[in-house]
C-alpha positions as a LaTeX table, in Angstrom:
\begin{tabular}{lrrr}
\hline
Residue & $x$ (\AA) & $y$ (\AA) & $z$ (\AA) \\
\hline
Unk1 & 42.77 & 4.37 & $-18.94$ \\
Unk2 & 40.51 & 1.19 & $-20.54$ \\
Unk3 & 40.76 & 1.81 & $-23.80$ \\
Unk4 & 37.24 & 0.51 & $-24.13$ \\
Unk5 & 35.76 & 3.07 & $-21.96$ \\
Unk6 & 37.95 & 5.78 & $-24.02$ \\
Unk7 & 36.69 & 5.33 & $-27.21$ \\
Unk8 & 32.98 & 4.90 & $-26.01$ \\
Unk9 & 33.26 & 8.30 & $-24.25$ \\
Unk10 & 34.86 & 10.10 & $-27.44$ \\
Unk11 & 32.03 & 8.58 & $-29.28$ \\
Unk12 & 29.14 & 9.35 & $-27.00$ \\
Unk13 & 30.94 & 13.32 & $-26.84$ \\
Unk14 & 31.58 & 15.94 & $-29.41$ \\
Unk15 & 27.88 & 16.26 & $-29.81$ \\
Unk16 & 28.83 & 19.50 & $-32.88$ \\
Unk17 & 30.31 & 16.43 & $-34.69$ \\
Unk18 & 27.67 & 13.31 & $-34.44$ \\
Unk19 & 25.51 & 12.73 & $-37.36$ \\
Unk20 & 21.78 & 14.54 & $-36.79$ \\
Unk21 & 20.31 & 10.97 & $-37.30$ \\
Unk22 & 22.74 & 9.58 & $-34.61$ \\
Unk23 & 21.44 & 12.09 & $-32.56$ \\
Unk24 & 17.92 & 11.75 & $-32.90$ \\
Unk25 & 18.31 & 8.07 & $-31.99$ \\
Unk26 & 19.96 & 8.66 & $-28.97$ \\
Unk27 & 17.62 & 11.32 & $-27.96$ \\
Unk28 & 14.64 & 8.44 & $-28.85$ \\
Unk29 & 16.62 & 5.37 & $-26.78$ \\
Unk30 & 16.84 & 8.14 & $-23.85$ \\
Unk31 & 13.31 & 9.19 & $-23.97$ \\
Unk32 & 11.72 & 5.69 & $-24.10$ \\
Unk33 & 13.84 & 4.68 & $-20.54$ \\
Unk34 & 13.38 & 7.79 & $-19.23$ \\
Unk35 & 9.15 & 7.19 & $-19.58$ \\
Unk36 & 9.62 & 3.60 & $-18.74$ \\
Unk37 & 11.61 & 4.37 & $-15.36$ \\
Unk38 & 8.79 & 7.14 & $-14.98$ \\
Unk39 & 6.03 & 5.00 & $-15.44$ \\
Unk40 & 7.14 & 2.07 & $-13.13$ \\
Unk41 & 7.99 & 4.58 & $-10.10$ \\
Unk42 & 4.53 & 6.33 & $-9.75$ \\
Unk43 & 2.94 & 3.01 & $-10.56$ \\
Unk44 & 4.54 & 0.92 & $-7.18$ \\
Unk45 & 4.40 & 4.50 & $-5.51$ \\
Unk46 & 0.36 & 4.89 & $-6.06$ \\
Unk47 & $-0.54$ & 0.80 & $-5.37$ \\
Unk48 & 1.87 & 0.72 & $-2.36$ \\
Unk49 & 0.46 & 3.99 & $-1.13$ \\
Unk50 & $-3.36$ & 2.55 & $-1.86$ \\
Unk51 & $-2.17$ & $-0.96$ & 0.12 \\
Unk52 & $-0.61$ & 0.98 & 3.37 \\
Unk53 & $-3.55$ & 3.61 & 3.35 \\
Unk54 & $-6.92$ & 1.19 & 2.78 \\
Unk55 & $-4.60$ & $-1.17$ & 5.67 \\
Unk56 & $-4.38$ & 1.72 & 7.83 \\
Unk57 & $-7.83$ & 2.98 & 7.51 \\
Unk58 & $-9.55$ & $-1.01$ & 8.06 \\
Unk59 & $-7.25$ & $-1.60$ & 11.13 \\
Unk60 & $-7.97$ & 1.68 & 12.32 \\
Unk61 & $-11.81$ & 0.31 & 12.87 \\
Unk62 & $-10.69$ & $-3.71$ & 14.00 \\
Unk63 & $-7.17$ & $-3.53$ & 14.66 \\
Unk64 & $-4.94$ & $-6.19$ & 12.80 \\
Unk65 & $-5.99$ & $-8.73$ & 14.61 \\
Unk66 & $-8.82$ & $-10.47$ & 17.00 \\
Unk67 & $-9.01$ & $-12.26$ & 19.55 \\
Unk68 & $-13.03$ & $-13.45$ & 20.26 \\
Unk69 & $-15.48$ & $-16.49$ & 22.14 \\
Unk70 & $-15.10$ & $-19.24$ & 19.55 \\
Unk71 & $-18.82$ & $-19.89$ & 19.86 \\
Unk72 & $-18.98$ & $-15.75$ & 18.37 \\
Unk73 & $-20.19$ & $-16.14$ & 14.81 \\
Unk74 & $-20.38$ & $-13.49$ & 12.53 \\
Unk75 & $-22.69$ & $-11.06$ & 13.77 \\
Unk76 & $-22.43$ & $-8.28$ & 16.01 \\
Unk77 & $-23.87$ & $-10.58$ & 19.15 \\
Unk78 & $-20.59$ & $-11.76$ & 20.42 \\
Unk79 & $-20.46$ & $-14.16$ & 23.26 \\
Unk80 & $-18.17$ & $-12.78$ & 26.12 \\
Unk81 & $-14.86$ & $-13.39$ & 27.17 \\
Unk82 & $-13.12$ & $-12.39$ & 29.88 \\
Unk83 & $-11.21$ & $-8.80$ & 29.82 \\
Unk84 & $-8.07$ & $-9.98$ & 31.43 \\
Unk85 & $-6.68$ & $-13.53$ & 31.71 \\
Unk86 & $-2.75$ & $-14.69$ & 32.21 \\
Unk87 & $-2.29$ & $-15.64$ & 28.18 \\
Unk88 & $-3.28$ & $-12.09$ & 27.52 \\
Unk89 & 0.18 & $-11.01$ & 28.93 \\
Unk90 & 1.62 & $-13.42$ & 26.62 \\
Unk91 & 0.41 & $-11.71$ & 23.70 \\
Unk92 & 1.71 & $-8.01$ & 24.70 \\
Unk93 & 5.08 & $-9.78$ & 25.17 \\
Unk94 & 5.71 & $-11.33$ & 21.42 \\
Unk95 & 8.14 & $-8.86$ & 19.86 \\
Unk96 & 5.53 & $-7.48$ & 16.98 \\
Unk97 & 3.09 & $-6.46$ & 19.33 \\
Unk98 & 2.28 & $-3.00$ & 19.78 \\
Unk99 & $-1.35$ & $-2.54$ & 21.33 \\
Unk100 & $-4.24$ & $-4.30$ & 22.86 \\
Unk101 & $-6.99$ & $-3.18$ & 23.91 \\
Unk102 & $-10.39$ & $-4.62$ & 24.80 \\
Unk103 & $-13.75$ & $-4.21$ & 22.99 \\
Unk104 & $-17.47$ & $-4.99$ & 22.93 \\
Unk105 & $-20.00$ & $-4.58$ & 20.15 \\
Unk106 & $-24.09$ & $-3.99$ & 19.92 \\
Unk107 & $-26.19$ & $-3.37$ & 17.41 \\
Unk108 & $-29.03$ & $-1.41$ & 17.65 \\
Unk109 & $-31.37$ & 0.99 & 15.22 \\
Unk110 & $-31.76$ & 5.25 & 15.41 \\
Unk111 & $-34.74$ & 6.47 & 15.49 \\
Unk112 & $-35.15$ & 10.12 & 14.74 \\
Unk113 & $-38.41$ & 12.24 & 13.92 \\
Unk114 & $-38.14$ & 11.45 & 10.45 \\
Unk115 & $-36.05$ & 8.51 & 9.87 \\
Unk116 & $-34.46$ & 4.93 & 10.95 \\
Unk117 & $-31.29$ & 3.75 & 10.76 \\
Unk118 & $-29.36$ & 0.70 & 11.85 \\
Unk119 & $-25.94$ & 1.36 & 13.61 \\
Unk120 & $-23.30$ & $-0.93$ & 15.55 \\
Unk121 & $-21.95$ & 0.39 & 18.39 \\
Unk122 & $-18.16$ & $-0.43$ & 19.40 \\
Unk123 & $-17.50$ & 0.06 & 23.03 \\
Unk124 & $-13.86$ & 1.04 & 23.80 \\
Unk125 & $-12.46$ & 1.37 & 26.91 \\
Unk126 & $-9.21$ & 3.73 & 28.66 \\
Unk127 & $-6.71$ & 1.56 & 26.86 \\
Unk128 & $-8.16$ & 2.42 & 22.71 \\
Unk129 & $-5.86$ & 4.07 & 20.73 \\
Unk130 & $-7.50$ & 7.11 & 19.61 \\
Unk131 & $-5.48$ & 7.96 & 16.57 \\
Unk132 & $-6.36$ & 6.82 & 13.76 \\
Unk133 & $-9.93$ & 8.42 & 14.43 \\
Unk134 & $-8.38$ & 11.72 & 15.78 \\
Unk135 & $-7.29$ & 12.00 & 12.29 \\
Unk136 & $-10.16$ & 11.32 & 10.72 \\
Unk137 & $-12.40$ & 13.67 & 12.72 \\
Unk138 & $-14.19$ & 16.24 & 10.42 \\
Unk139 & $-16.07$ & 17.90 & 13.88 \\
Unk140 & $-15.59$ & 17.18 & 17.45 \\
Unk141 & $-13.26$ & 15.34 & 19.65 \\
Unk142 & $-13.12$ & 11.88 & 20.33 \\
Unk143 & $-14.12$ & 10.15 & 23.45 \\
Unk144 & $-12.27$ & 11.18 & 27.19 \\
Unk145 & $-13.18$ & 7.62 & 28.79 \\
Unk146 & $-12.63$ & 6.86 & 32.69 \\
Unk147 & $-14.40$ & 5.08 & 35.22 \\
Unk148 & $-17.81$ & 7.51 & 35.05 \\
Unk149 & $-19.66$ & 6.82 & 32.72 \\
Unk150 & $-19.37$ & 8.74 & 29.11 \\
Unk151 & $-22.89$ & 9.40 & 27.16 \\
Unk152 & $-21.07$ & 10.85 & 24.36 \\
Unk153 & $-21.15$ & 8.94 & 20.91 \\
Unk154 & $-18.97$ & 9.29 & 17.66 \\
Unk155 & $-20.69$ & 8.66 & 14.37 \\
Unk156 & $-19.13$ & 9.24 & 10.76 \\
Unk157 & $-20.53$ & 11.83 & 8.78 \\
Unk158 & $-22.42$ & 9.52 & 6.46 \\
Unk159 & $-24.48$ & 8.71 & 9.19 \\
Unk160 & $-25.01$ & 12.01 & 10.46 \\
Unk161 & $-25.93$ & 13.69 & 6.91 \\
Unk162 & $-28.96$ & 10.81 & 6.61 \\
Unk163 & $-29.99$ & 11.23 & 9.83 \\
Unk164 & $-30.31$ & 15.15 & 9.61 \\
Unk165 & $-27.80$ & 15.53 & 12.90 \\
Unk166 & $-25.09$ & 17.99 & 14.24 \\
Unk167 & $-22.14$ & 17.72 & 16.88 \\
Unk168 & $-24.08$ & 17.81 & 19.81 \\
Unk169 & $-27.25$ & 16.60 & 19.13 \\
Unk170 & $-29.00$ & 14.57 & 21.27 \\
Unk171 & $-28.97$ & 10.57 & 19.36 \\
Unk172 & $-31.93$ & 8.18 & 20.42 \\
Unk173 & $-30.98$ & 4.15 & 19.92 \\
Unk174 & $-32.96$ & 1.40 & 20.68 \\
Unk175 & $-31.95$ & $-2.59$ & 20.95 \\
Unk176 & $-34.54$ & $-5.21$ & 20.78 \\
Unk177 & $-33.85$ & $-8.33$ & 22.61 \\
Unk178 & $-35.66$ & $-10.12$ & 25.56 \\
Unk179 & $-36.99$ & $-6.70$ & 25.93 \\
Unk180 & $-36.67$ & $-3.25$ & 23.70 \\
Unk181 & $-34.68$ & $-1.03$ & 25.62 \\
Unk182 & $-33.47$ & 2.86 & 25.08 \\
Unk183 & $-30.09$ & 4.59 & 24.99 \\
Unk184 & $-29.84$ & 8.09 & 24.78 \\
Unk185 & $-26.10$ & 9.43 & 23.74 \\
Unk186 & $-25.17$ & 13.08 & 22.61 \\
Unk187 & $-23.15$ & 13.11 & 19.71 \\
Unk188 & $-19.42$ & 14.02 & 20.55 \\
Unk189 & $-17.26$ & 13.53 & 17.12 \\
Unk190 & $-17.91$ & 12.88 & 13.59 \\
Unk191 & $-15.31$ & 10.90 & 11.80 \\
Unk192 & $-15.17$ & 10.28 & 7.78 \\
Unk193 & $-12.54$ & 7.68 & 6.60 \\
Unk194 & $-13.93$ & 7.12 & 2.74 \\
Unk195 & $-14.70$ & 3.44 & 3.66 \\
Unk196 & $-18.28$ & 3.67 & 3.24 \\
Unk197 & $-18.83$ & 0.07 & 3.84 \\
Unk198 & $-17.31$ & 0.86 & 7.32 \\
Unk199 & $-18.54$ & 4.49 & 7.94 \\
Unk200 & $-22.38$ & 3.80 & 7.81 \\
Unk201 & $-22.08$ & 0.51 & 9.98 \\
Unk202 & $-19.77$ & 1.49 & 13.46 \\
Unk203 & $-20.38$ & 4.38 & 15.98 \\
Unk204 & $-18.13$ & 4.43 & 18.79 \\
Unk205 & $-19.39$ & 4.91 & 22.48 \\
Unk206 & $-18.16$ & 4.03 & 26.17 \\
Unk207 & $-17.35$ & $-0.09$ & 26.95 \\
Unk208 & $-19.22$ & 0.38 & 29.81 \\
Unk209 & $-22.90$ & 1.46 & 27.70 \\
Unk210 & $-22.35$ & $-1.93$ & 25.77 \\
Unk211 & $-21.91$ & $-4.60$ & 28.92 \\
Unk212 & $-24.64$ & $-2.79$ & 30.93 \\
Unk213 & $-26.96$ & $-3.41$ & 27.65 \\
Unk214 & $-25.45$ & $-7.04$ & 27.32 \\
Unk215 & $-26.21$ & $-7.59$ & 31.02 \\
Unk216 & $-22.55$ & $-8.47$ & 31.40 \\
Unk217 & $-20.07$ & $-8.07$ & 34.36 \\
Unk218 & $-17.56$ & $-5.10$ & 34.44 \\
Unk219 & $-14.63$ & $-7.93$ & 33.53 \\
Unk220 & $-16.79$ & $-9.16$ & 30.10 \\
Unk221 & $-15.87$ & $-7.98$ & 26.58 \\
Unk222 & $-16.69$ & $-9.05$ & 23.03 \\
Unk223 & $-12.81$ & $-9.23$ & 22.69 \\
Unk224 & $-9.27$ & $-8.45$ & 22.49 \\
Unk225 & $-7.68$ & $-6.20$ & 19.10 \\
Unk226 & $-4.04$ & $-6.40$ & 18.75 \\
Unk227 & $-1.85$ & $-3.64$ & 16.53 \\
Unk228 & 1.19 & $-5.26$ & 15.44 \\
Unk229 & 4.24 & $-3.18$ & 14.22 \\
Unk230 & 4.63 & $-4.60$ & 11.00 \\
Unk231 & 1.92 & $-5.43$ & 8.72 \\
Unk232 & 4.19 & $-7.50$ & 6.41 \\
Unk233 & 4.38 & $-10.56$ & 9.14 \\
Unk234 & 0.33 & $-10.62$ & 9.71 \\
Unk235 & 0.43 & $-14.02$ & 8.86 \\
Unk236 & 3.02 & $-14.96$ & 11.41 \\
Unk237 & 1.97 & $-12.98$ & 14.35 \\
Unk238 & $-1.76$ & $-14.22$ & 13.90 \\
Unk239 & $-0.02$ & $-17.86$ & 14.14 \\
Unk240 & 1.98 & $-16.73$ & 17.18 \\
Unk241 & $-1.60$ & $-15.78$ & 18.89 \\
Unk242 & $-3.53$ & $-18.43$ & 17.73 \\
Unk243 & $-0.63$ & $-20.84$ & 19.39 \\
Unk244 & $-0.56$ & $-19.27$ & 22.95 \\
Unk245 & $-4.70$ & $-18.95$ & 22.80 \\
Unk246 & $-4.79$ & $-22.91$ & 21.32 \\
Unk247 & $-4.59$ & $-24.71$ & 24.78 \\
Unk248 & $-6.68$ & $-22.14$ & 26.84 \\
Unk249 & $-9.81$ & $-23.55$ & 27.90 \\
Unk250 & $-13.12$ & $-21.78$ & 29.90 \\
Unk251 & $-14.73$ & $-23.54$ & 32.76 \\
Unk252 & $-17.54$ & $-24.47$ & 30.62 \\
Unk253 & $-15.09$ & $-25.86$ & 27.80 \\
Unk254 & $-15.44$ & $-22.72$ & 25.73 \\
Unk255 & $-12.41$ & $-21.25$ & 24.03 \\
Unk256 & $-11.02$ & $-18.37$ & 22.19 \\
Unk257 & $-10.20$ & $-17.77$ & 18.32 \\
Unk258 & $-7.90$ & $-15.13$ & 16.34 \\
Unk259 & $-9.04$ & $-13.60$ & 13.44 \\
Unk260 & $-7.15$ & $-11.39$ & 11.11 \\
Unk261 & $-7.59$ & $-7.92$ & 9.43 \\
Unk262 & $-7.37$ & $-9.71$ & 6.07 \\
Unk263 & $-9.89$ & $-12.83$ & 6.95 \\
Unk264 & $-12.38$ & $-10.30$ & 8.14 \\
Unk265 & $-12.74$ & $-8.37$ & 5.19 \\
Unk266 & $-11.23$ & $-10.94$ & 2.42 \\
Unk267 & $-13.25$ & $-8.51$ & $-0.39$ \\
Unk268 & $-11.01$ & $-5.39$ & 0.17 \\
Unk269 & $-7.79$ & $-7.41$ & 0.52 \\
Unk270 & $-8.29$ & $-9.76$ & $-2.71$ \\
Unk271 & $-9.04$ & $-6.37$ & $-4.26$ \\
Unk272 & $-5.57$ & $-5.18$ & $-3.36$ \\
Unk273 & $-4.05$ & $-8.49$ & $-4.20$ \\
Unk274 & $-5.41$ & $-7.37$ & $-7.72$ \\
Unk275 & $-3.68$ & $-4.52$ & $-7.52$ \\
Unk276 & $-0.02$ & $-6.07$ & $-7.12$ \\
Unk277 & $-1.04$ & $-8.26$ & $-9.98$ \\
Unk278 & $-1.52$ & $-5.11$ & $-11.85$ \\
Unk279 & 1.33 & $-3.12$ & $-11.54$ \\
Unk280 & 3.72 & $-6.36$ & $-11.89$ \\
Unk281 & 2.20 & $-6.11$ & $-15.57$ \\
Unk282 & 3.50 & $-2.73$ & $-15.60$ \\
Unk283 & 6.62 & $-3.13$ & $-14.98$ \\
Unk284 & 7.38 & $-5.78$ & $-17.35$ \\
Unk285 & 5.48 & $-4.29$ & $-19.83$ \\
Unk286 & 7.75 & $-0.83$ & $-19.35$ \\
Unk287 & 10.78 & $-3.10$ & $-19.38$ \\
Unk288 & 9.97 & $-5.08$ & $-22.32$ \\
Unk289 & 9.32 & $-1.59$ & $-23.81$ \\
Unk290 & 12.41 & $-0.07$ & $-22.58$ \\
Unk291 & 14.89 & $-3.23$ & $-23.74$ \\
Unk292 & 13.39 & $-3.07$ & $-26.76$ \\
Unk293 & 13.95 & 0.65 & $-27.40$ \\
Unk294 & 17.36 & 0.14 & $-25.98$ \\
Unk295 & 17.94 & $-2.87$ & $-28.57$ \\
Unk296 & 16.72 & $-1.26$ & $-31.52$ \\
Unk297 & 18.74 & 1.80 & $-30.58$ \\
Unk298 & 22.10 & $-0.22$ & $-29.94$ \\
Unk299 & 21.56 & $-2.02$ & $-33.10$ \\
Unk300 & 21.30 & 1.40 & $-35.31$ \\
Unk301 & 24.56 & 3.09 & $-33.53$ \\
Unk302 & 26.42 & $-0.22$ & $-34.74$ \\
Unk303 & 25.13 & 0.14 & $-38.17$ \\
Unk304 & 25.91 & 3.96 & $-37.55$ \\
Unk305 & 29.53 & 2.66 & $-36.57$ \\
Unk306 & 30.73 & $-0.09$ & $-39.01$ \\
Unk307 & 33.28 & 1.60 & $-40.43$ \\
Unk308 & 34.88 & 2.94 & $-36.75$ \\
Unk309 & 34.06 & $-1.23$ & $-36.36$ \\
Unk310 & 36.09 & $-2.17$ & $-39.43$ \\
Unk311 & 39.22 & 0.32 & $-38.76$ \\
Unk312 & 38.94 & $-1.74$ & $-35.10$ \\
Unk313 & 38.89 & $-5.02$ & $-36.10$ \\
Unk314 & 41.88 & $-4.35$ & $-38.93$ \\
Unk315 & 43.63 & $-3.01$ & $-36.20$ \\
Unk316 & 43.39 & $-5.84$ & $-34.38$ \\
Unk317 & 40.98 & $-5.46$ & $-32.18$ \\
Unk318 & 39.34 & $-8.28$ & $-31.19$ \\
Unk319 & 35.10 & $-8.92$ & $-31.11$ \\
Unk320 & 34.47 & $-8.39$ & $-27.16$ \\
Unk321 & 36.70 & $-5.34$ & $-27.02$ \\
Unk322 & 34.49 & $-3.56$ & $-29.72$ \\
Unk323 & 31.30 & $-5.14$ & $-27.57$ \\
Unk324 & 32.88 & $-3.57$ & $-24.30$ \\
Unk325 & 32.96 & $-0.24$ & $-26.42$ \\
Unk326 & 29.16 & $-0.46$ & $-27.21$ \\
Unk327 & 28.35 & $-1.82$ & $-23.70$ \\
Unk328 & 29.86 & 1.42 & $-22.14$ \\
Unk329 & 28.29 & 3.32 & $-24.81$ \\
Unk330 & 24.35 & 1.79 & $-24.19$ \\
Unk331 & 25.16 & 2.06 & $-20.31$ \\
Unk332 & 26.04 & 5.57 & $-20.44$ \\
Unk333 & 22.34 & 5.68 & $-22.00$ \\
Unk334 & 20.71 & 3.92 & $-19.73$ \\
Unk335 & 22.46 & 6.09 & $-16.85$ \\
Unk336 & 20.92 & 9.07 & $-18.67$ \\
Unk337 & 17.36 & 7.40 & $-18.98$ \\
Unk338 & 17.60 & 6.62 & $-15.50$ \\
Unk339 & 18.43 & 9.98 & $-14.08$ \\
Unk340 & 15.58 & 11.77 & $-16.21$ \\
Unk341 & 13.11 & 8.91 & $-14.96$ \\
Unk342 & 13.67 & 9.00 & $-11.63$ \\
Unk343 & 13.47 & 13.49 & $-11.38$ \\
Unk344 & 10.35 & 12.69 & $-13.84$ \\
Unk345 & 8.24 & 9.96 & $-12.00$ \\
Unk346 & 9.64 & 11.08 & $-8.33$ \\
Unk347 & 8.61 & 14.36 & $-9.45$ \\
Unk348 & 5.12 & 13.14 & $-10.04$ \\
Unk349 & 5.22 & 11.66 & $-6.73$ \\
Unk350 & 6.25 & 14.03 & $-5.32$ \\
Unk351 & 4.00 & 16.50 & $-6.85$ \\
Unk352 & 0.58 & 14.48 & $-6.11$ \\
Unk353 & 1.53 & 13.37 & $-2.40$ \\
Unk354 & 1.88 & 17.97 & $-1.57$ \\
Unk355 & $-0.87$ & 19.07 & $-3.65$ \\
Unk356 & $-3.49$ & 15.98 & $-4.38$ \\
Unk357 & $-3.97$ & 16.84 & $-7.64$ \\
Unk358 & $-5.55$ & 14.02 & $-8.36$ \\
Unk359 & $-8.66$ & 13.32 & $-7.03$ \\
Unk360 & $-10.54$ & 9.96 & $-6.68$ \\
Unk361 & $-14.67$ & 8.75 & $-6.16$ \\
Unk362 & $-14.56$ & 7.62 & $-2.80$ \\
Unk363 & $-17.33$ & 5.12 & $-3.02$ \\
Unk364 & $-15.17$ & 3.25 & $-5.78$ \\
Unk365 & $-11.63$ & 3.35 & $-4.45$ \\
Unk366 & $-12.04$ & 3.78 & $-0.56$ \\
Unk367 & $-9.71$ & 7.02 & $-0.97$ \\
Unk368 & $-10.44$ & 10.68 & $-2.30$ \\
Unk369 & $-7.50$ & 11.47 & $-3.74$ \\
Unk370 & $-4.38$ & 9.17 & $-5.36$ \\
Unk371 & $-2.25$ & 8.17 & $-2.51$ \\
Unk372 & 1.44 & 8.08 & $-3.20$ \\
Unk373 & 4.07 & 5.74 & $-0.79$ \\
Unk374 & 8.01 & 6.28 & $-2.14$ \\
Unk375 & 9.97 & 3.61 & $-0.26$ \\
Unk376 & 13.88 & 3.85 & $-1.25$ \\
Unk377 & 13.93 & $-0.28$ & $-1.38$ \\
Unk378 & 11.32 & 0.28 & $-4.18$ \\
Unk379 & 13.82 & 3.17 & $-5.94$ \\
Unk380 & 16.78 & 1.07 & $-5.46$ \\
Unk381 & 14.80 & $-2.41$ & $-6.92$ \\
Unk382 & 13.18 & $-0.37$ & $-9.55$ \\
Unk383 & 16.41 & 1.09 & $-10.91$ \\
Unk384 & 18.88 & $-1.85$ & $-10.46$ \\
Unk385 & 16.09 & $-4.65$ & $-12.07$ \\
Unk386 & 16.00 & $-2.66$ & $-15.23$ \\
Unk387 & 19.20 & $-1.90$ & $-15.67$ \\
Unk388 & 20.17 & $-5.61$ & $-15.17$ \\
Unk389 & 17.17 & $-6.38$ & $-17.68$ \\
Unk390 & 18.38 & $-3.82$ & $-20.45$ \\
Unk391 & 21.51 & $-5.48$ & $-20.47$ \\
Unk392 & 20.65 & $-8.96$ & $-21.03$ \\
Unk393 & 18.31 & $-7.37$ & $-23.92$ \\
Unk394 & 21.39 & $-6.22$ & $-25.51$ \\
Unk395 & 23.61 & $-9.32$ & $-25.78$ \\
Unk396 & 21.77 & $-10.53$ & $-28.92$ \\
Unk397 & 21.99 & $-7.43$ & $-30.99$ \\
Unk398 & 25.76 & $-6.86$ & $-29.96$ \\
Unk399 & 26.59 & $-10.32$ & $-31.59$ \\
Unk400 & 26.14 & $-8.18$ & $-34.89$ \\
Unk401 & 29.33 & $-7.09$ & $-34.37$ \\
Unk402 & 31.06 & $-10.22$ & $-34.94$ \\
Unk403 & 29.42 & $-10.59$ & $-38.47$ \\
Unk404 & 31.25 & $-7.12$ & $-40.02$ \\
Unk405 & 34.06 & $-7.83$ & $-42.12$ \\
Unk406 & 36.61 & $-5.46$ & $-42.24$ \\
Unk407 & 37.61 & $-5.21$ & $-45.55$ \\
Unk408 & 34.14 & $-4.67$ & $-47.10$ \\
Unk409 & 33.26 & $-2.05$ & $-44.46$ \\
Unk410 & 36.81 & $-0.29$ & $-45.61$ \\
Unk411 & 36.19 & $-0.44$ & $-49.04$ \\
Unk412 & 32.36 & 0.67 & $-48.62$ \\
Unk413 & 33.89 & 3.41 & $-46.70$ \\
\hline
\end{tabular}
């Protein structure tokens, strides 16, 4: 057996024998990794869950990415494009791809008895993915679209509690242009995602409603929104599109553009950005915190142990033997404070993610309750960086060992 590891495991046993100060150290060191660990888990687990769930909710309304007339500018009167053309095949093919689907927008006001409100309306087609809004649907259903035409309308609930009006109430719209002209829908769903920015601006109705209003032919939409698979390469699939839509050219010299999720609404994104800044903080604050508590710890066991350190060294034992001994000891502590950590802050987790028991202001944080996202990578990262980061914390204090003398330890003894 390594004698090292022997003698750290008799001294880290035989807990009826250890001094009660010993003990209450240990018990301390434990404690302060154990709420470190704790901390650092449910703080990745609630940003990463708040980055993945805002994500889902904004792409649920505009997809990941865009594909639009580069003469559109930033209102909601988009210059068509056409709904199929050759490059468009190119795009389903890249290997991150996962939907697209067509779209048009119009904007338009409500007019009830009472009161007036402005509302965009998205036009989806056959090929729009429904679920992200199936989800979110507090009453109703969402849309059954085919080739007759569909009067029904889905409108979130903030726009249906101002507006005084029920699942299957009749919804008068008008849209001033050349002309003023009339819609009348009959409200099908209502949806509520927490996004308020979001929920009082879009209603959803048939594609076919939005080109008749535009005047446009059954083959013109606003544009194309593409789902990719993984959020993480964004940035490179947007490239990808922008390259095959780059040397496309209209008969009148127009072209197309490709927007993403995260240049569209650069506020909510740069907020989450904020958020990774945050909890980075965190974590080196907890493992500052932790190595400290470890160091402080390790540094009271050796003065706790200088005369088993003295009997050592006039043994013959040589300076990194005895530091082995003290390693083994402070990792067996670290082990501990791990384990409790990880049942404490995946018990959190775990606790909040069944239950919700904390609730959020969904005006201020897009969410109504603290979303939680455990990822093992995260676990694993978590775990192993501050275990690594304990240990280099305790190289300095275990050079102490190498300035007892044996004899005076001996004869203190």
């Amino acid at each position: 057996m390594n004698l090292e590891f022997f003698i750290a495991n008799r001294i880290s046993g035989n807990k009826r024998k250890r001094k009660h100060f010993s003990n209450t150290i240990t018990t301390i060191v434990i404690t302060g990794i154990t709420l470190s660990i704790a901390v650092m888990l449910v703080s990745v687990s609630i940003v990463t869950g708040f980055k993945n769930e805002i994500t889902n909710k904004i792409s649920g309304f505009g997809s990941h990415v865009q594909v639009l007339n580069y003469d559109s500018n930033l209102s909601y009167e988009t210059k068509p494009i056409p709904a199929y053309l050759p490059i468009y095949d190119d795009i389903r093919s890249l290997d991150n791809v996962d939907q697209v689907q067509v779209f048009a927008l119009k904007a338009g006001i409500i007019k009830t008895e009472t009161d007036i409100q402005g509302l965009v309306l998205k036009g989806v087609g056959e090929d729009f993915d429904w679920q992200f809004f199936q989800s979110s649907l507090t009453e109703g259903s969402v849309l059954d679209i085919d080739s007759s035409y569909n009067n029904g309308i889905i409108i979130s609930s903030f726009t249906a509690r101002k507006l005084k009006l029920n699942l299957g109430d009749p919804l008068r719209m008008w849209f001033i242009d050349d002309r003023p002209r009339f819609r009348k829908f009959v409200i099908h769903g209502i949806y509520e995602t927490s996004l308020a920015e979001l929920d009082e601006t879009f209603g959803f109705v048939d594609l076919k409603h939005i080109q008749r209003l535009n005047s446009w032919e059954p083959d013109q939409v606003s544009g194309l929104e593409i789902n990719i698979s993984n959020f993480k390469d964004l940035y490179a699939s947007t490239r990808e599109i922008r390259d095959i839509i780059s040397g496309y050219y209209f008969e009148d010299g127009g072209r197309l553009k490709a927007s993403s999720i995260t240049a569209r609404y650069p506020q909510i994104f740069d907020w989450l950005e904020l958020q990774d800044l945050n909890v980075i903080i965190i974590i080196l604050l907890m493992i500052v915190v932790a190595g400290f508590n470890m160091v402080s710890g390790l540094l009271i066991l050796i003065l706790d142990r200088t005369y088993m350190i003295g009997v050592l060294k006039a043994l013959g034992g040589r300076n990194s033997m005895i530091r082995k001994i003290f390693f083994y000891k402070s990792f067996y502590l670290i082990i501990k404070g791990l384990a409790y950590g990880n049942i404490l802050g995946l018990g959190i987790c775990a606790l909040q993610k069944k239950f919700e028991i904390i609730s959020l202001n969904p005006e201020n944080y897009y969410l109504s309750t603290v979303p939680i996202n455990m990822e093992l990578s995260h676990i694993f990262l978590i775990n192993a960086g501050a275990t690594l980061a304990i240990l280099i914390f305790l190289i300095l204090p275990s050079m102490l060992i190498s300035r007892i003398s044996p004899s005076k330890t001996i004869s203190f003894k």
